[in-house]
N, C-alpha and C positions, 0 to 999 in steps of 0.2 A: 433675537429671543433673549428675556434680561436669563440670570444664571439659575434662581432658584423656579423657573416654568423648567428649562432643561433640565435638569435634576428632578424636579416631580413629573416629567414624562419617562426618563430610564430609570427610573429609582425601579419600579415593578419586575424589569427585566434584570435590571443590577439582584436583584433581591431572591429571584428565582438562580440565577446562576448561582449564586453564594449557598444558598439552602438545600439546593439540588444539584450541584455539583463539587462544587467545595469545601464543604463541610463534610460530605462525604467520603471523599478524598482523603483530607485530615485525620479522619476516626480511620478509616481505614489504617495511614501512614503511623497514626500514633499507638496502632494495636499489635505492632513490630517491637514496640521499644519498652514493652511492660511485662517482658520474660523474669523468674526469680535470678537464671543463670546471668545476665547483662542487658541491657538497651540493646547490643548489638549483636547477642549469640542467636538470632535466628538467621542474620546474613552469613555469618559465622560458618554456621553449620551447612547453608546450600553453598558458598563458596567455596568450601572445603568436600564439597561431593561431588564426583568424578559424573556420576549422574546428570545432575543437574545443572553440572556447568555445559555439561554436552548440550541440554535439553538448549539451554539460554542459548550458547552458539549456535547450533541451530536453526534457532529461530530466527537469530539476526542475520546468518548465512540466506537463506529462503529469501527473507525481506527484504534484504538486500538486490538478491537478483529477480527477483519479482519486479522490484522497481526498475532496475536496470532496464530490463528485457520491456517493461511496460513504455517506458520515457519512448525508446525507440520507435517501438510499432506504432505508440500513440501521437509521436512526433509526425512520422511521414503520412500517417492516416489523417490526422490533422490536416499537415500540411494540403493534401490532394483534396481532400475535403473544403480548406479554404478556395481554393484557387477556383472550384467549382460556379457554373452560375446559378441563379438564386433558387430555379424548382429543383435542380440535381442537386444542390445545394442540403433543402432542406427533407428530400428525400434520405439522402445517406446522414444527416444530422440521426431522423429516427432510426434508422435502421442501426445508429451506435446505441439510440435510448433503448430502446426494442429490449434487450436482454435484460438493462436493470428494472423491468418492470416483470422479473419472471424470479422467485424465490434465488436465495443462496444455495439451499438445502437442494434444492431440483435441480438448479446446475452444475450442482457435485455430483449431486447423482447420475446425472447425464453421463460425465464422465467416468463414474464406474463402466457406464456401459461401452463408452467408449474405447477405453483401453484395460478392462478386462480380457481372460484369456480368454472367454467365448464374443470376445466385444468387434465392435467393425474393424479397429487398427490391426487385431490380429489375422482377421477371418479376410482380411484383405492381403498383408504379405503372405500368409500362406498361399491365397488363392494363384498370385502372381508369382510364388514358389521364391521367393525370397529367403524365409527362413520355411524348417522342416519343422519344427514344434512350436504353440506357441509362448510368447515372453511374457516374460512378470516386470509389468510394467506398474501394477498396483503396488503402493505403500511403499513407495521410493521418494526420495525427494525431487526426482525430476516428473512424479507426477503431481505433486504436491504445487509445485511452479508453475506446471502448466497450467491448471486447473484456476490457479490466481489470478498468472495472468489474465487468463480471458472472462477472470471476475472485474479487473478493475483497469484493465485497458481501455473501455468505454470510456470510465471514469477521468481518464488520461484526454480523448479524446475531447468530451465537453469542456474539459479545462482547458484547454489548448488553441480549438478552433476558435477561440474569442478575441485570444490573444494574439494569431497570427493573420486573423484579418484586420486586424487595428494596425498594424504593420501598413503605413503610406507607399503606393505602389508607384508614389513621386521618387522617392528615396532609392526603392530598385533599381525603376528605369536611370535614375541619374549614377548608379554607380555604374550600370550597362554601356550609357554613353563616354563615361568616362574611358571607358577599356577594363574594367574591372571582369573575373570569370568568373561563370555561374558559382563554383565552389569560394569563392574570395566575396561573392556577395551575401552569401549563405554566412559564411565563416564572421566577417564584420559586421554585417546589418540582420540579417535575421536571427542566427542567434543571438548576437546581445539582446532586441529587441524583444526576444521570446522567453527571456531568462526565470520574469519574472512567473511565467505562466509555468516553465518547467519546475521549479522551485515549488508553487504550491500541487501543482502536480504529484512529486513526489517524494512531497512530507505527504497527502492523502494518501497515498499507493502505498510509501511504506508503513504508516503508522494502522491504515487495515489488512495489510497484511501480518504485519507482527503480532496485532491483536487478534488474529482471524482464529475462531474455534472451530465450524462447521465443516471446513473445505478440510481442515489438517489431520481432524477425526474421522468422515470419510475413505480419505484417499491417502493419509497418511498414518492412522491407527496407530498401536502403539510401540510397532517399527521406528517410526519419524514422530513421535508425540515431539510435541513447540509447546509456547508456554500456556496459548488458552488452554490449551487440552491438559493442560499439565495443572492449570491454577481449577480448572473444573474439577480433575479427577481429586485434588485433595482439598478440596470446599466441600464436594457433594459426596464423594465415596468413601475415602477416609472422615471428613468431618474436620479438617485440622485448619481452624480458620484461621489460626496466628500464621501456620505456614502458607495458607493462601492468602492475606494479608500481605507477605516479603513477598511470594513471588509477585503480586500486583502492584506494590511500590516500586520495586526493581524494573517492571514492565515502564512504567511511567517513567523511571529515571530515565531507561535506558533509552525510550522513546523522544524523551524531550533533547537528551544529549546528541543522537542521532542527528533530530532534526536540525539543531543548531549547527551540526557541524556540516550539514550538507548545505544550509542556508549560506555559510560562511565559505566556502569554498566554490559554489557558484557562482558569488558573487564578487570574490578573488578574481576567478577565471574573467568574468565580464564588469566589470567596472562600469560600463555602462549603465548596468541594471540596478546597482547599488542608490 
């Protein structure tokens, strides 16, 4: 195809992203640096509050082990899920879609009910006399995690099984015959091979969960308020768009720096994958 047909077939989609997402972006970015005090006293001022820096820690803390704790679960469920044959296969395929066709909002909610103190987790230890009152399990950050996780652990899963059945099961058995052990097979051929699927994995897993507003508002209130909840409460309740503006740029910064640095040090580990 000569250059200028390819160009006038992405030109539409080039055209929409630019108008619809990065120019957007830009106005946003550029609504930080037109304070009378300096270009730079609104970072100024959240970096200098004990509040806020809490709030940002926070939220990288969560996203952080949200992704952690997802890589995992989504790895060996993956895993088991490939190894399956083709109708068990595409059975437990749906049964990972299954949830993301069921809201955010309801599966938060779910888990109010879940680990509230009238919810099943408690009304179960007690029943089995574990604990004698029940726990406040709500508006913690280990509920807040849970609750991600099992948002986007699915998410982990369709990424994954793609990538680990393209994994040649030439390659296994030859390092089997070799003398090679289940864990030494694992450790040189399937993880390198898998790298690049954990990688996009969890840049998605973490960059929705840092951004997540519904799940951290719910189950995390303004105990554990993260940044959506934080860039919502001062856009829509205070009205202060210059300070929801930094926190959304910093979101963005912080998000792309993240990813980079997780991209750059998987691929350290696995050279293969590079």
């Amino acid at each position: 195809m000569k250059h200028p047909a390819r160009w006038g077939l992405t030109a539409p989609a080039i055209l929409a992203v630019v108008v619809f997402l990065v120019i957007p972006v830009l106005i946003t970015i550029a609504a930080t640096f037109g304070e009378p005090k300096g270009p730079f006293s609104t970072y100024v001022a959240f970096f200098t509050s004990g509040f806020r820096r809490t709030v940002l820690y926070r939220t990288i803390e969560i996203a952080l082990a949200t992704t952690a704790i997802s890589l995992f679960l989504g790895f060996i469920a993956a895993y088991v899920i490939a190894q399956m044959p083709g109708r068990a296969k595409s059975l437990m395929i749906i049964a990972a879609v299954f949830p993301l066709l069921t809201s955010v909002v309801v599966r938060s909610f779910a888990w109010l009910i879940i680990l509230g103190k009238n919810g099943i987790v408690n009304d179960t230890l007690l029943a089995v006399g574990v604990i004698s009152e029940p726990l406040s399990m709500l508006y913690t950050e280990g509920s807040v995690i849970v609750a991600m996780v099992y948002l986007f652990v699915p998410l982990m899963i369709l990424t994954l099984v793609g990538v680990l059945e393209g994994i040649p099961e030439d390659l296994i058995q030859a390092a089997t015959s070799l003398g090679a052990t289940p864990a030494a097979t694992f450790r040189q051929i399937i993880l390198p091979l898998a790298t690049p699927g954990l990688i996009v994995g969890a840049v998605l897993v973490f960059t929705g969960s840092f951004t997540s507003y519904a799940t951290p508002q719910l189950l995390g209130g303004e105990k554990q308020m993260m940044m959506g909840t934080f860039l919502y409460q001062r856009a829509m309740v205070t009205f202060d768009w210059v300070g929801a503006s930094t926190i959304a740029t910093i979101m963005v910064v912080v998000t792309i720096g993240i990813v980079i640095i997780m991209s750059r040090i998987a691929r350290r580990l696995n050279p293969v994958a590079a």
